[in-house]
C-alpha positions as CSV (number, residue, x, y, z in Angstrom):
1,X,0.0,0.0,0.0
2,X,1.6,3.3,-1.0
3,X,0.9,7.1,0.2
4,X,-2.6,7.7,0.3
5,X,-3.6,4.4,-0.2
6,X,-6.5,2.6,1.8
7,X,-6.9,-0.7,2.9
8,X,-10.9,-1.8,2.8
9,X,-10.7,-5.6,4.2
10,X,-11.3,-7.0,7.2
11,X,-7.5,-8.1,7.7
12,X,-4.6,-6.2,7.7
13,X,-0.6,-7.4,8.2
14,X,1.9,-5.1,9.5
15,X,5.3,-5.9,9.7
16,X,7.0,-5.3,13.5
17,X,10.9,-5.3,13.7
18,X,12.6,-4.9,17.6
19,X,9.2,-4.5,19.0
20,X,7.6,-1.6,16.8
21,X,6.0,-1.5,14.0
22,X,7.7,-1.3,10.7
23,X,6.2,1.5,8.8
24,X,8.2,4.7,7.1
25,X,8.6,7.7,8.0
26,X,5.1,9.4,6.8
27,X,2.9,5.7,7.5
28,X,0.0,5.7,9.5
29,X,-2.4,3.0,10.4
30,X,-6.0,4.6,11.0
31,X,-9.8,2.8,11.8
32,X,-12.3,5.6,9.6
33,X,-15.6,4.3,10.0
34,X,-19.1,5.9,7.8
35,X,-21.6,5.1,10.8
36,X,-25.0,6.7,11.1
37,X,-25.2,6.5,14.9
38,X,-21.9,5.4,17.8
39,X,-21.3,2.0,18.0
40,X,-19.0,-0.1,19.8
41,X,-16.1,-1.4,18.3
42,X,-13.5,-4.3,18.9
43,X,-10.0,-4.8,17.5
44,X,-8.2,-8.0,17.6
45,X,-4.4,-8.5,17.4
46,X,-3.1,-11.6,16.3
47,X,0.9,-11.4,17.0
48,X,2.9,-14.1,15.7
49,X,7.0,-14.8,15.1
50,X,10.1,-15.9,16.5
């Protein structure tokens, strides 16, 4: 995914190095929802690796 690019799955792998998450310099991840009324919302993590 480049600059300005969005991701609209359900899944979503991010690589982590050392601990932190490997993005660049300008990367962001964001959650931007189009809801009608608040909701609740839950976000699983699934970390796996040596």
């Amino acid at each position: 995914m480049g600059r300005g690019a969005t991701h609209a799955g359900l899944q979503l792998s991010i690589p982590v190095t050392g601990g932190r998450l490997a993005l660049g310099t300008w990367q962001g991840i964001y959650l931007w929802e189009h809801r009608v009324r608040a909701h609740r919302r839950q976000v699983v993590l699934h970390l796996a690796g040596e």
